[in-house]
Each structure stands twice: as structure tokens, then as C-alpha cells.
KOLMI-685005 format. One line per field, with one value per residue (C-alpha): residue number from 1; residue in three letters; x, y, z. Coordinates in nm, 3 decimals. Last residue first. Layout:
REM residues N
k: c(NUM | ...) $
r: c(Ala | ...) $
xx: c(X | ...) $
yy: c(Y | ...) $
zz: c(Z | ...) $
This chain:
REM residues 392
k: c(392 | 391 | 390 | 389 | 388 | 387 | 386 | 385 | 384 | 383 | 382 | 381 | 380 | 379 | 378 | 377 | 376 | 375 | 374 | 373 | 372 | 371 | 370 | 369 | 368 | 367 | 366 | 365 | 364 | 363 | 362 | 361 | 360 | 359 | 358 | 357 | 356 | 355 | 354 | 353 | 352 | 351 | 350 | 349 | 348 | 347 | 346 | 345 | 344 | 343 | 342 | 341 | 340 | 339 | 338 | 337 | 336 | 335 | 334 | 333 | 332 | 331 | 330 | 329 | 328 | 327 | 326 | 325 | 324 | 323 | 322 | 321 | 320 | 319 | 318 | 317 | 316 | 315 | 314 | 313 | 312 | 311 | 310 | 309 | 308 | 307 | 306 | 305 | 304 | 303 | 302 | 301 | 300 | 299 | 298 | 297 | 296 | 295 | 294 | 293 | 292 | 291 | 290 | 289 | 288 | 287 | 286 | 285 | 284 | 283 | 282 | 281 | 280 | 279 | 278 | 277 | 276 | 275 | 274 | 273 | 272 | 271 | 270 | 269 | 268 | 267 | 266 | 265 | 264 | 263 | 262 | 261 | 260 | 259 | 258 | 257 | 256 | 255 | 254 | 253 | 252 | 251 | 250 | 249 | 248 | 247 | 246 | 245 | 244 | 243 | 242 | 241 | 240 | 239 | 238 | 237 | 236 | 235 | 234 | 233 | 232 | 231 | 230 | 229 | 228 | 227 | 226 | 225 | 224 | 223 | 222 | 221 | 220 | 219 | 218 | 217 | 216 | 215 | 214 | 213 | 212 | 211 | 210 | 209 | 208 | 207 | 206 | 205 | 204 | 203 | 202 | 201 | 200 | 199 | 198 | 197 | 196 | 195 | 194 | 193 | 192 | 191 | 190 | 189 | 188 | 187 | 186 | 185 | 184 | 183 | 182 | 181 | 180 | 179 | 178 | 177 | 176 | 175 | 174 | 173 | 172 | 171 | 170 | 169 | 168 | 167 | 166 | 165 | 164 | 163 | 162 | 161 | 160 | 159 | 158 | 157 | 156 | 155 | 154 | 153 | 152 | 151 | 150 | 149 | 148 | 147 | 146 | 145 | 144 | 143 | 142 | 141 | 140 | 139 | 138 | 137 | 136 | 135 | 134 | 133 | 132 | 131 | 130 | 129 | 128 | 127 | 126 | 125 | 124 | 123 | 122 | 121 | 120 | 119 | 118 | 117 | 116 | 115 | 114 | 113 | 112 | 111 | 110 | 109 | 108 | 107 | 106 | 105 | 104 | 103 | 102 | 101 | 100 | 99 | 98 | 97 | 96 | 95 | 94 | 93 | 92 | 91 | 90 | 89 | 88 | 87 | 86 | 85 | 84 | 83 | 82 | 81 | 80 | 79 | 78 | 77 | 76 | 75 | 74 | 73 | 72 | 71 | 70 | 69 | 68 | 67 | 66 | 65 | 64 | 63 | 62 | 61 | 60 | 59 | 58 | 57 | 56 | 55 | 54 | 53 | 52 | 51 | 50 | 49 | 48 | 47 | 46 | 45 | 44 | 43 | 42 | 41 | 40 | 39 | 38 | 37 | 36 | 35 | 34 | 33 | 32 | 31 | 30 | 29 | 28 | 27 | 26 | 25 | 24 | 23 | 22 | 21 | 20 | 19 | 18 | 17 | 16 | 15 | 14 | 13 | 12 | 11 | 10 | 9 | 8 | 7 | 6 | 5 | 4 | 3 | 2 | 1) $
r: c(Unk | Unk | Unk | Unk | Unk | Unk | Unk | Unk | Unk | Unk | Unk | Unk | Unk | Unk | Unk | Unk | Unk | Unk | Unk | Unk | Unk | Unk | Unk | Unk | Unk | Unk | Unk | Unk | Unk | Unk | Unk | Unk | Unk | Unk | Unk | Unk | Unk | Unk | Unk | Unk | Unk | Unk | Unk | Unk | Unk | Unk | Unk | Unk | Unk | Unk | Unk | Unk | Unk | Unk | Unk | Unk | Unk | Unk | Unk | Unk | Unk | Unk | Unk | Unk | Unk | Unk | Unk | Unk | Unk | Unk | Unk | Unk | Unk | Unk | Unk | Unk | Unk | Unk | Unk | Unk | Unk | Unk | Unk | Unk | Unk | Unk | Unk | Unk | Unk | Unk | Unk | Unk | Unk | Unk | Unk | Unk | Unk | Unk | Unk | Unk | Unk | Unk | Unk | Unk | Unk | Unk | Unk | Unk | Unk | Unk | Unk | Unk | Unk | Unk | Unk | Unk | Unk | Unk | Unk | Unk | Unk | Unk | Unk | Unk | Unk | Unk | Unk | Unk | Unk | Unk | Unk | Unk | Unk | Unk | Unk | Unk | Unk | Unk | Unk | Unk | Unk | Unk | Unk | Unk | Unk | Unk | Unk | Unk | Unk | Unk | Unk | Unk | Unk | Unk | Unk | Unk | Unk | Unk | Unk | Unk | Unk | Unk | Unk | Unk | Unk | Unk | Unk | Unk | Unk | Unk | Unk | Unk | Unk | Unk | Unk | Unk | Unk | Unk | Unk | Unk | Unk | Unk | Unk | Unk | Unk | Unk | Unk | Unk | Unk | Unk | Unk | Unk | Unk | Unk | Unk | Unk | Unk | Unk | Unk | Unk | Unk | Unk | Unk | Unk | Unk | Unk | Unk | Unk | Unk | Unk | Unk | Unk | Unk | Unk | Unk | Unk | Unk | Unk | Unk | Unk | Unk | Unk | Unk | Unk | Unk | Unk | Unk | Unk | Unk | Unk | Unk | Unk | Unk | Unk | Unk | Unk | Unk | Unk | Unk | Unk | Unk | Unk | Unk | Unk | Unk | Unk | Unk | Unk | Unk | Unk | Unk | Unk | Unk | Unk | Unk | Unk | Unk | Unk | Unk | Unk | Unk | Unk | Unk | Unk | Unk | Unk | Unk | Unk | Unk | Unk | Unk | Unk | Unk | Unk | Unk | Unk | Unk | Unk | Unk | Unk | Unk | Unk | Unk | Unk | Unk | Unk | Unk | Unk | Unk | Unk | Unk | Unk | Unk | Unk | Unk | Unk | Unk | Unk | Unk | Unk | Unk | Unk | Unk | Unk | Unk | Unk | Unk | Unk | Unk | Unk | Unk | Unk | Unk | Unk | Unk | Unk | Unk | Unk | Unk | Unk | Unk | Unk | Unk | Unk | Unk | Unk | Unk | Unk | Unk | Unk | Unk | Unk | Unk | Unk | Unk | Unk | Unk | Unk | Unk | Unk | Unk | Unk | Unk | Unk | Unk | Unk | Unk | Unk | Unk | Unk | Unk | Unk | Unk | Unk | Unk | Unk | Unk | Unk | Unk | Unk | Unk | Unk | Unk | Unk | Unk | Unk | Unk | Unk | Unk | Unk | Unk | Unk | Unk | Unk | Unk | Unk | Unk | Unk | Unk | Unk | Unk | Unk | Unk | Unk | Unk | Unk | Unk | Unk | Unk | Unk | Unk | Unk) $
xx: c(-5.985 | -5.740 | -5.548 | -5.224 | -5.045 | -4.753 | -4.500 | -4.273 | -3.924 | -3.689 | -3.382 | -3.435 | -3.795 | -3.903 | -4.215 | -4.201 | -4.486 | -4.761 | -4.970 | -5.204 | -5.053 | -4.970 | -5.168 | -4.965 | -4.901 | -4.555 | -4.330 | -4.578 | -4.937 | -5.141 | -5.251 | -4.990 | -5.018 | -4.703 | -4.645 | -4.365 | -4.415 | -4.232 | -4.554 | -4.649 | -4.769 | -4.724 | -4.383 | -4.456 | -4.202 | -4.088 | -4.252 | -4.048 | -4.260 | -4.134 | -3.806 | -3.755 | -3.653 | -3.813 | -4.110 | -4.176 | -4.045 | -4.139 | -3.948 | -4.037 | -3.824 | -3.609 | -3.398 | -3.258 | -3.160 | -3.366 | -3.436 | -3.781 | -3.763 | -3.986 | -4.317 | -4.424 | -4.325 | -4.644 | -4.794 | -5.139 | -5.288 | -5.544 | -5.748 | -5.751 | -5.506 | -5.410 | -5.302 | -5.524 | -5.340 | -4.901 | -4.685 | -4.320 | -4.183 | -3.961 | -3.717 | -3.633 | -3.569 | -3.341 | -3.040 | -3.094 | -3.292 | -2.959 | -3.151 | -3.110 | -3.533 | -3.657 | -3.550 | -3.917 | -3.974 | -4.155 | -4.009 | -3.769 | -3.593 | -3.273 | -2.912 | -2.777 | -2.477 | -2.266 | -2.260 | -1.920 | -1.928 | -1.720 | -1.635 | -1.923 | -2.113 | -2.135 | -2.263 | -2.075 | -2.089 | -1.801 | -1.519 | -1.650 | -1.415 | -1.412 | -1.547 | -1.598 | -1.868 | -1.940 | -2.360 | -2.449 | -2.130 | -1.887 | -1.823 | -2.012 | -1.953 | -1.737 | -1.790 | -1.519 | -1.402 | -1.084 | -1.001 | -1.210 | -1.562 | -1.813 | -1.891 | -1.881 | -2.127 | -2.085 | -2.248 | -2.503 | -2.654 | -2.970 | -2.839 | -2.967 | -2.660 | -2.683 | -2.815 | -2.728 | -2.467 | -2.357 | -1.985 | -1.857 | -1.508 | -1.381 | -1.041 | -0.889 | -0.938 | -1.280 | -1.348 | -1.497 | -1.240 | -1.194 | -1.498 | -1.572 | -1.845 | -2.146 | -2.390 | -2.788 | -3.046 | -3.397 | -3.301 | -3.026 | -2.662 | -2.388 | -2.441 | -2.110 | -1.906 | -1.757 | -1.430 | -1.319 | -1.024 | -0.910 | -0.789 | -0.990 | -1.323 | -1.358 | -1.616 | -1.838 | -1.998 | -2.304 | -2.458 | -2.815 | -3.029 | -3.191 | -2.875 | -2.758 | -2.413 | -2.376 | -2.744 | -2.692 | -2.641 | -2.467 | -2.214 | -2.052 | -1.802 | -1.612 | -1.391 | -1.256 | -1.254 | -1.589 | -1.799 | -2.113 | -2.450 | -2.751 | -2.751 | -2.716 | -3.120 | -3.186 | -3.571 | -3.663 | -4.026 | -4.177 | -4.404 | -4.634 | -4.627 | -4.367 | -4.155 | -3.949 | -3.595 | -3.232 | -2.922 | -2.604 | -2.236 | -1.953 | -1.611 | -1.746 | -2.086 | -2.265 | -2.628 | -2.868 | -3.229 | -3.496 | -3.713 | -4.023 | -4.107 | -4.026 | -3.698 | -3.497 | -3.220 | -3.474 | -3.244 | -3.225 | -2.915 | -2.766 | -2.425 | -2.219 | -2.464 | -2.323 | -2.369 | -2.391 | -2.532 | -2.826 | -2.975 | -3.087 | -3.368 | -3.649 | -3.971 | -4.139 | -3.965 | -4.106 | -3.999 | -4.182 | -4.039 | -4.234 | -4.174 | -4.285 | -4.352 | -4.463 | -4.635 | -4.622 | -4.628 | -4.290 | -4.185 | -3.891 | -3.691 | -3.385 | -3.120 | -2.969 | -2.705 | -2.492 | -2.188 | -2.464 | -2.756 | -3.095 | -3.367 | -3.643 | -3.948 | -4.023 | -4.369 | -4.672 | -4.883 | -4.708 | -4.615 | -4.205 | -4.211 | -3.799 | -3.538 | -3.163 | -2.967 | -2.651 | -2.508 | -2.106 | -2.148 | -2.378 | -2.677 | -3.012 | -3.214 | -3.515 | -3.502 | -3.437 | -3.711 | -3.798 | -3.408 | -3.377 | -3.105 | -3.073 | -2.795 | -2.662 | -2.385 | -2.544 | -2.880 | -3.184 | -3.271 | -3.126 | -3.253 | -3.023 | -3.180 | -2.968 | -3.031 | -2.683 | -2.615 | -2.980 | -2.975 | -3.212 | -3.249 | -3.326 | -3.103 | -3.373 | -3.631 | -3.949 | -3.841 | -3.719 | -3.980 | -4.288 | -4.108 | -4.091 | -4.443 | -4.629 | -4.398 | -4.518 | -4.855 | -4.839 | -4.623 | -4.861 | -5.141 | -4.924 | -4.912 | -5.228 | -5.300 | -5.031 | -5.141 | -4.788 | -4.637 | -4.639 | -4.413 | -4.560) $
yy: c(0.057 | 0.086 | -0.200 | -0.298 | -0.601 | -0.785 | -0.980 | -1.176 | -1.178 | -1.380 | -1.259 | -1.274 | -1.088 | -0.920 | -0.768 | -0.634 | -0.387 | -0.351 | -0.090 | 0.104 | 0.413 | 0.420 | 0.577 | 0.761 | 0.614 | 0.789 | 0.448 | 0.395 | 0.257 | -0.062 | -0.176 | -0.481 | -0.765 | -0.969 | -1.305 | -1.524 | -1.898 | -2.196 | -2.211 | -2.219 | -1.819 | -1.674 | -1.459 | -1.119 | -0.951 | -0.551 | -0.287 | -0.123 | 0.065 | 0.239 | 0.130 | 0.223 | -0.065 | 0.106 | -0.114 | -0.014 | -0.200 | -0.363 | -0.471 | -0.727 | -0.710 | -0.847 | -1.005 | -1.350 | -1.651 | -1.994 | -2.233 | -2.144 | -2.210 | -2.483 | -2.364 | -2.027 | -1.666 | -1.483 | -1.156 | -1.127 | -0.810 | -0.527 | -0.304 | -0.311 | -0.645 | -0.853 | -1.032 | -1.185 | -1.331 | -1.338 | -1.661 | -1.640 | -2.022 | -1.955 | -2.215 | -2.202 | -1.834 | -1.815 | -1.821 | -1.643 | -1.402 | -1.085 | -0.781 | -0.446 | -0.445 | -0.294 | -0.410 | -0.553 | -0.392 | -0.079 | 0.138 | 0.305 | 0.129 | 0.322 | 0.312 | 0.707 | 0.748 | 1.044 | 1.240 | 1.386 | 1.195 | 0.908 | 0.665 | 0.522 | 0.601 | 0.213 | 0.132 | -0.065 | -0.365 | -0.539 | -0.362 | -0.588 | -0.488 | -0.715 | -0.542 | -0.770 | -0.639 | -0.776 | -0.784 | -0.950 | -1.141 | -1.101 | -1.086 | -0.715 | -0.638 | -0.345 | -0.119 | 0.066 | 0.416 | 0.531 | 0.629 | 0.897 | 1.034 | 1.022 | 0.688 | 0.399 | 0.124 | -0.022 | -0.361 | -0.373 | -0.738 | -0.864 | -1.122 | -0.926 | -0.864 | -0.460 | -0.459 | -0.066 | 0.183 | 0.454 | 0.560 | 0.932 | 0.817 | 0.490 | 0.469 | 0.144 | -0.141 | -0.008 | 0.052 | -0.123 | -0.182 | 0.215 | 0.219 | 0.606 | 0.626 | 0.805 | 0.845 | 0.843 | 0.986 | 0.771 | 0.420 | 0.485 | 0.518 | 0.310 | 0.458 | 0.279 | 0.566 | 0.462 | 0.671 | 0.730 | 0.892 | 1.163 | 1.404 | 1.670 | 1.451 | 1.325 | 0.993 | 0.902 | 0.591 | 0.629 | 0.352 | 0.305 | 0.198 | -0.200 | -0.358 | -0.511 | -0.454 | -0.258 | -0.060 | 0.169 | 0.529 | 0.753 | 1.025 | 1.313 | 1.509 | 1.853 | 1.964 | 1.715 | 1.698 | 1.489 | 1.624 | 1.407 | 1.567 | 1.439 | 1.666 | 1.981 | 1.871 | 2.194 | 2.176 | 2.123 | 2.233 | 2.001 | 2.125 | 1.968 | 1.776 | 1.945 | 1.913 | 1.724 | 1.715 | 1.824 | 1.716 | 1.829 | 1.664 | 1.834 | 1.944 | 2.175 | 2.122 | 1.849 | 1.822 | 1.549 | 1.493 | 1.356 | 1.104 | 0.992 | 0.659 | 0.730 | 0.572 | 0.826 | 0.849 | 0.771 | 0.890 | 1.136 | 1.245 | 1.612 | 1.685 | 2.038 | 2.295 | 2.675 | 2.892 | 2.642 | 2.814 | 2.966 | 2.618 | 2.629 | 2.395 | 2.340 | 2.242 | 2.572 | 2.512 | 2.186 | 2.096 | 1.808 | 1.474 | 1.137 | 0.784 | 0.477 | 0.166 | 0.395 | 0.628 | 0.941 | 1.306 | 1.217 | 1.621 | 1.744 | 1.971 | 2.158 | 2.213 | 2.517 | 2.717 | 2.560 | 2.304 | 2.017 | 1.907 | 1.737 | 1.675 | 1.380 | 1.236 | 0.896 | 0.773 | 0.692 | 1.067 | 1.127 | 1.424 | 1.442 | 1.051 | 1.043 | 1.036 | 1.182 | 1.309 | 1.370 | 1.644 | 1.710 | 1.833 | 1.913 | 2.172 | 2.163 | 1.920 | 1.758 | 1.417 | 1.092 | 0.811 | 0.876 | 0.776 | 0.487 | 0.248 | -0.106 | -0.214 | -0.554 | -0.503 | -0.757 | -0.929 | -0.853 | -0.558 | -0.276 | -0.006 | 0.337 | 0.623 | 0.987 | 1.327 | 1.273 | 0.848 | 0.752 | 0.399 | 0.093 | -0.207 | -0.496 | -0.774 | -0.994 | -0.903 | -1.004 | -1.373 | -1.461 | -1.287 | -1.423 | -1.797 | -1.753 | -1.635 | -1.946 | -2.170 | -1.966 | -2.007 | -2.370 | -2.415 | -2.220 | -2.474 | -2.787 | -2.671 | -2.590 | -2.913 | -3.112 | -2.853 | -2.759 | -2.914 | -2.939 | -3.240 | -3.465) $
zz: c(-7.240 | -7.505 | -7.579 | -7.432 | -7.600 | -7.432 | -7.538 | -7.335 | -7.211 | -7.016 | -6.872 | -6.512 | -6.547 | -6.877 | -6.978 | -7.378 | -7.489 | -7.807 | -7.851 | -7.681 | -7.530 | -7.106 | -6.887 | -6.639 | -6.288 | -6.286 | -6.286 | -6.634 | -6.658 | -6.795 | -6.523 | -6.443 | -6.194 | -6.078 | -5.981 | -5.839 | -5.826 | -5.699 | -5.458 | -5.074 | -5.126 | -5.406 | -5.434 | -5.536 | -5.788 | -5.801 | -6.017 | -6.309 | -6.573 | -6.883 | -6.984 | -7.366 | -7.585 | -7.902 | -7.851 | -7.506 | -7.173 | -6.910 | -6.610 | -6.290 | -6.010 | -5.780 | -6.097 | -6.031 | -5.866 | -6.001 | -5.752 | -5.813 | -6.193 | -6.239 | -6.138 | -6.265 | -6.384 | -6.383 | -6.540 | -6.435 | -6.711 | -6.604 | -6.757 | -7.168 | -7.234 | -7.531 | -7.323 | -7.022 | -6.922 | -6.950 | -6.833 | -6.832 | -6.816 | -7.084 | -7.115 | -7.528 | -7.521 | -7.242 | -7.402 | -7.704 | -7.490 | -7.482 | -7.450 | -7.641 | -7.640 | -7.956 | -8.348 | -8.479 | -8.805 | -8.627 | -8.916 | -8.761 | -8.534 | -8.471 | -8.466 | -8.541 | -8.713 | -8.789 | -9.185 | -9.268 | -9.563 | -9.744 | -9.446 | -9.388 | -9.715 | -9.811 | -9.446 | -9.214 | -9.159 | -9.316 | -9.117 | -8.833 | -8.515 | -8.240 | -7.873 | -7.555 | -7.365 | -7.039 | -6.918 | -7.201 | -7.266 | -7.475 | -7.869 | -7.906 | -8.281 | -8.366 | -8.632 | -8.818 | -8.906 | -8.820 | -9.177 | -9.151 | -9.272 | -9.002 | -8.897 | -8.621 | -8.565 | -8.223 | -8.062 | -7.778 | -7.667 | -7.788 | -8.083 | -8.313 | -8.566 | -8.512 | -8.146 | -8.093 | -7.946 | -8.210 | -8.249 | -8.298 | -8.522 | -8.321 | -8.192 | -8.124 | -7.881 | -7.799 | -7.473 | -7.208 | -6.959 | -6.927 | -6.747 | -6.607 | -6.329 | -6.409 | -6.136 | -6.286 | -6.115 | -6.153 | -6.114 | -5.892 | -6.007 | -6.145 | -6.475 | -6.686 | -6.863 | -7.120 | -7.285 | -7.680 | -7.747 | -8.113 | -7.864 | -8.065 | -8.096 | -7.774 | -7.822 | -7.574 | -7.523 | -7.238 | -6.997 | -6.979 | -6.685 | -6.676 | -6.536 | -6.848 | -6.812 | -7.166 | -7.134 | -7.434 | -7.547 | -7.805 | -7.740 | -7.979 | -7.800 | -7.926 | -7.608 | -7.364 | -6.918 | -6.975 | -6.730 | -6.749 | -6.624 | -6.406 | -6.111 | -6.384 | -6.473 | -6.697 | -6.822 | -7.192 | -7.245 | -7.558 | -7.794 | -7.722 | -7.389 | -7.107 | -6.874 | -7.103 | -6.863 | -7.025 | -6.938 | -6.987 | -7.140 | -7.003 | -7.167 | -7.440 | -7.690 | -7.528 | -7.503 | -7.385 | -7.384 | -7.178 | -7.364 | -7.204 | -7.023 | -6.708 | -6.640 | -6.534 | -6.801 | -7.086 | -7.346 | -7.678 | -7.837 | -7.859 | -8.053 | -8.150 | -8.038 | -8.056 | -7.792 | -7.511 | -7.224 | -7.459 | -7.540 | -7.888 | -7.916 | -8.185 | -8.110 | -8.285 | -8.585 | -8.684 | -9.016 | -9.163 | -9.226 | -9.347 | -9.133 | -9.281 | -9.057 | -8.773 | -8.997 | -9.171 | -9.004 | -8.865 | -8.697 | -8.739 | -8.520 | -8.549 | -8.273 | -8.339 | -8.400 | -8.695 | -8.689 | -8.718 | -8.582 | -8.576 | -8.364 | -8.472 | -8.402 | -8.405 | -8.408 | -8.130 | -8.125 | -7.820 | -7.930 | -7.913 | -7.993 | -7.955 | -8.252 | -8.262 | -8.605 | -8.671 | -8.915 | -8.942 | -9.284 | -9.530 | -9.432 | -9.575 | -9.421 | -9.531 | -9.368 | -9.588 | -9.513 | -9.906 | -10.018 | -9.806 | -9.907 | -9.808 | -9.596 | -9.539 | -9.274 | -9.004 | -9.216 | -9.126 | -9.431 | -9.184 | -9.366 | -9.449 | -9.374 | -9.497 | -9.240 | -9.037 | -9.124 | -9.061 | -8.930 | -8.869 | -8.615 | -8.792 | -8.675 | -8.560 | -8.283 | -8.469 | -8.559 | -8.224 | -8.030 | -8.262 | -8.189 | -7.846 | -7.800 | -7.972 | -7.776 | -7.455 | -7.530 | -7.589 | -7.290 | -7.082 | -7.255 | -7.156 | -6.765 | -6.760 | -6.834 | -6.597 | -6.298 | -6.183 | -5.910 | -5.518 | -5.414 | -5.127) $
């Protein structure tokens, strides 16, 4: 005889899992923000439909060839951000508002000016070794370096040289994004005196990244210091472009999740696009519900992902039941923060004389750190769920 699924329980998992679809699809729309240099602009959930955002603005003085990169520098569960431009230094900021409304003040004492570089021309924040904290990256020549957080507040930025690009170019600006969908993140660079883009896919481990170049996935024409983000929300990565030529352009991802296809969208772009020497950054700013760069369109309606207790304190079962165990997929289990952020990885159990694979999360990072209340994405083979960590 057939195991199955306990007809109740089976109708209450669907319940919960209806419930759960529907928050995911309405939460992670096309809302994922940008600050053109220092200036917000609010992705109002439509693809090109920008709203302005005078009071996100930063303070910042200088005028051209700004960008700006955001991490939670303190932990305190809001973007921070770095800036720069043709000056120094990397200068800090610190958001003394809130997650749904961010409010700048200079931080001095976080800024960064490594001395191997001289001058910094562009630095961007990434999770390259899936921790949960932002490392950061600097390129001012022909090589892109890394930088570890060794510390808490103010952060300590330690060389990694095992982790860096050499690009062969001076004057890069980069952005990152997972474009094959293998949980690391891939980097876009774009070589500002030979006017060329290249990809580099990370074929590397989980925690030190190999960068191989991908010429397949670049943009059919040359794109002024793009940013990778989800900016029609359909979970994979698409390009906004910006800076103040005529080579300016966005392109919308029209493959698949784990193969880009690039077709240029003139239409959404931001008004100032191609008026200011100001770069993009795509970012969620005010909690709106931009976060994992996944593609769950789908998947969405066959989620079998089952999630108890949640909200959490301790402990949380995370199971993937009954139907799916001819399903092929992911040897592990993934969950990520509500920027998109990969912060614990742990592989799948299969249960015993069952169709079902199950999993049991504490509430902690790959380092065994206690993670922040708040709310968290799990994902196996393509389906996700929410997940809310309270404090114990």
C-alpha cells in the first residue's frame, strides 16, 4: 500500500501555504529602490515608475561621479551607507531613522580610505562568503579587492587578496547579483576607459569565490556603470544603467533564472538617468518587500514547504513534504535575510520511509551566531517561505 499524507494535515499545510503564497507574491513585487549617487528615487511597484525622494536624499557635498553602497554597519537592523566619488575617501553614513524611512548622519569614524589605492573610484557591498555580513569591495586600477568586517562598530576592513578580480582595465564600477541562481553572487563590471562591460560568473566554493569571465552574459551594447537588481519583480536580475551618457539604458532579464537573456527597456529608467554624473544603486530601502533575487513565479502555486512553529524564538521544523519526492533538486536548505542576503545554508534530511525531507533551524548564521529578530526567507528547489524569528 501507498504511504500518503494525513488528508487533514494535509488541508491545514495547504491552508498555511495558500496564506504564505499570497503574502510572498504581494510583498516581493517590483519594489526594489534606487539612489542615483546621494538622490532616492522609490520604486512605487511598477517597472520604470519612479517616485522621488527628496528626505531619503544623503547629505553629501560633492557633484559628480558619486555612488553610493548600503550594508547594516551596526547591526542595529537598517541600511548604512559608503559613498564615493573622484575624492579620497570612502564616506560613511549612518541611517539613524528607520527601516521604512532611512535618515543620514555623517559617520566619520567608519569611513575608508584604503592606502593601496590612493584615490577610491567605486566600492559596493557583498556577502561573498556567506556569513551574513557585508564584506566590501574596492576598485580603483585593473583589480577589484576585497575587504573582510572583522569587526562590529565601527567596522575593521581586513585585506582578503584570495578573493579579488583582476580586471586587466583602469576606472571600474561593478554591482552584484546571483545570475545562475546558484546561491553565490556573480559580479557586472563595467571598464570605464574602454567603454566594455564583462561578467564574471563565481564558480567557486561557498565561502571563496573563483571568478571566471562569461562573455555570454553581457549586454548587447554598452551600459554606463550598471546595477544588478529585480526591477519588474519577477525574481530574476535585470540591469539599470546611469551616469550621464548616451549609452544609458536598462535591460530587463528575458531568460531564464539561471540564463540571462538581456532586452533593453529605455522606459525604466529614472528621469535623471542620463542628466547627471550620479551611478545607480538597486536597493530596498524602506523594507517594502524587494529581498530575495529569486525567480517563485513558477513555483508559487505548488508549494509544499511547510514551516512550525513560525513565528519562532528557539527552534523552527522546516519541511518539504509528500508529493514532490520524485522531485530533483537543491541538496540543501537556504535562508536568507530580507535584503536577499544568504545567511545560513544547512543541507536536507530525508525522513525515513517518507517522500519527505526535513530540516530544523535555531535561529543562527553558517558561524553559529544569533541571528536578529525579524523576518527571513527559507528556500529549497525554488520554493520559498517566510519565516519570523523572535527573540528568545
Amino acid at each position: 500500500m501507498k504511504k500518503g499524507c494525513n488528508k487533514k494535515s494535509n488541508w491545514k499545510a495547504k491552508s498555511i501555504i495558500l496564506i504564505m503564497a499570497i503574502w510572498i507574491y504581494t510583498s516581493l513585487s517590483a519594489n526594489v529602490d534606487v539612489f542615483m549617487g546621494f538622490r532616492c528615487w522609490r520604486n512605487t511597484g511598477t517597472p520604470g515608475t519612479w517616485e522621488r525622494k527628496v528626505l531619503w536624499d544623503i547629505p553629501f557635498s560633492d557633484t559628480v561621479y558619486i555612488h553610493s553602497s548600503f550594508c547594516d554597519l551596526d547591526g542595529d537592523g537598517d541600511l548604512d551607507a559608503y559613498l564615493t566619488s573622484d575624492s579620497d575617501s570612502i564616506r560613511a553614513f549612518e541611517n539613524t531613522g528607520f527601516d521604512t524611512s532611512p535618515v543620514w548622519q555623517k559617520k566619520t569614524q567608519w569611513s575608508f580610505n584604503p592606502s593601496e589605492f590612493g584615490k577610491v573610484f567605486w566600492a559596493d557591498f557583498v556577502d561573498i562568503d556567506g556569513d551574513g555580513k557585508c564584506e566590501l569591495s574596492v576598485a580603483r586600477h585593473d583589480t577589484i579587492k576585497f575587504y573582510k568586517n572583522t569587526g562590529t562598530t565601527p567596522p575593521v576592513w581586513a585585506r582578503r587578496p584570495a578573493w579579488d578580480i583582476y580586471v586587466g582595465e583602469n576606472n571600474l564600477g561593478h554591482s552584484y547579483g546571483d545570475l545562475d541562481n546558484d546561491g553565490d553572487y556573480d559580479i557586472i563590471v563595467r571598464l570605464w576607459t574602454a567603454c566594455q562591460i564583462k561578467v564574471f560568473e563565481n564558480i567557486g566554493s561557498d565561502t571563496i569565490p573563483v571568478w571566471q569571465e562569461k562573455p555570454s552574459w553581457v549586454p548587447p551594447k554598452d551600459t554606463d556603470l550598471p546595477a544588478f537588481g529585480d526591477l519588474d519583480g519577477d525574481k530574476d536580475i535585470d540591469i539599470l544603467g546611469g551616469g550621464g551618457h548616451t549609452w544609458v539604458t536598462a535591460y530587463e532579464n528575458t531568460g531564464t533564472i539561471d540564463s540571462p537573456v538581456w532586452t533593453e527597456r529605455v522606459d525604466w529608467l529614472t528621469p535623471d538617468a542620463k542628466t547627471s554624473f550620479l551611478y545607480p544603486e538597486l536597493v530596498n530601502i524602506d523594507n517594502d518587500g524587494a529581498g530575495i533575487e529569486e525567480n517563485l513565479q513558477s513555483k508559487i502555486q505548488n508549494s509544499k514547504l511547510t514551516i512550525y512553529p513560525n513565528p519562532f524564538a528557539g527552534k523552527t521544523f522546516i519541511g518539504y513534504s509528500c508529493s514532490v519526492s520524485s522531485e530533483s533538486g537543491a541538496a540543501k536548505i537556504t535562508i536568507y535575510d530580507i535584503s536577499g542576503k544568504l545567511v545560513k545554508s544547512f543541507p536536507i534530511t530525508q525522513v525515513s520511509n517518507s517522500p519527505m525531507i526535513e530540516a530544523i533551524w535555531d535561529g543562527t548564521d553558517n558561524y553559529g551566531h544569533k541571528l536578529k529578530s525579524g523576518i527571513y526567507f527559507c528556500k529549497y528547489n525554488h520554493i520559498i517561505g517566510k519565516i519570523t524569528l523572535l527573540k528568545e
